[in-house]
N, C-alpha and C positions, 0 to 999 in steps of 0.2 A: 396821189393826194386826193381826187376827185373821189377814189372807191372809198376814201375812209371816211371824206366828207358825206358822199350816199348814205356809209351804215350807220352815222351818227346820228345824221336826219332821219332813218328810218327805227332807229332804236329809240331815240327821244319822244317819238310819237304812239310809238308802242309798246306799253308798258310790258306785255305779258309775251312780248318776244327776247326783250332784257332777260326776262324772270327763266324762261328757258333756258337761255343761251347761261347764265350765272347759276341756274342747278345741275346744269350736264357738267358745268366745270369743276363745282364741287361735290360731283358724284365723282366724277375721275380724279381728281385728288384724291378723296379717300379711297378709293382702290389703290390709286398708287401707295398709299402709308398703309392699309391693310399687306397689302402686298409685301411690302418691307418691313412690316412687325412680324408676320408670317415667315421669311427668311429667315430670321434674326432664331425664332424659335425654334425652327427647323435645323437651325444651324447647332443651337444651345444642344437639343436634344439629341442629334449626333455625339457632340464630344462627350453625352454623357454616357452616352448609349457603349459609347468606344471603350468606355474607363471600365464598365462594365464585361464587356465581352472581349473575346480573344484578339491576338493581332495575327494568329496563323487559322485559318480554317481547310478543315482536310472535310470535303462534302462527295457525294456521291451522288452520280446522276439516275439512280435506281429507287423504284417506291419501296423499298424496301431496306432501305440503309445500307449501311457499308454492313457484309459479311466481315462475320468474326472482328469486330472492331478493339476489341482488346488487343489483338493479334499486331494487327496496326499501330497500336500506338505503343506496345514495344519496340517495335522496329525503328519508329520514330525518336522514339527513347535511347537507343541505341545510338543513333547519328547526333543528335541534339538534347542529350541530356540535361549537357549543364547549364543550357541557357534556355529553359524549359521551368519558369518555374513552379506550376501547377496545371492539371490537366481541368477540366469543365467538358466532357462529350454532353453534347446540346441535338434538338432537333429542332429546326426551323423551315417551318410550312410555308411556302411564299404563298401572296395571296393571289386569287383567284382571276 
């Protein structure tokens, strides 16, 4: 009780220590809500991203792609045809 009584006596007298202590708190608020409007988008842009692109990816760990990749996705074809319903070969650069 004594330490709350101290910061009240000492904020009441100090205008421009209030004024601090009340911008650092509404600077971390809005981080916190920037923060969470950034999730939210981050999130949006996933499921759009998904609806977009494939749900199987066959990728290769070479700079140079998959050899013969037609090759590949007959064979592919062959195991899972019919629940396959359209191909899209893509190349995706991850970034640096």
């Amino acid at each position: 009780m004594y330490k709350l009584l101290l910061c009240w006596r000492y904020l009441r007298t100090r205008y421009i220590a209030l004024a601090s202590i009340i911008s650092v708190m509404l600077g971390v608020a809005t981080m916190i809500v920037v923060n969470a409007v950034m999730e939210g988008f981050t999130h949006e842009m996933q499921e759009r991203i998904h609806g977009i692109l494939s749900d199987v990816v066959f990728e290769s760990r070479s700079l140079d792609g998959i050899p013969d990749a037609q090759r590949h996705m007959k064979e592919i074809d062959k195991v899972a045809g019919q629940y396959i319903a359209a191909w899209s070969p893509t190349v995706h650069v991850p970034p640096c």
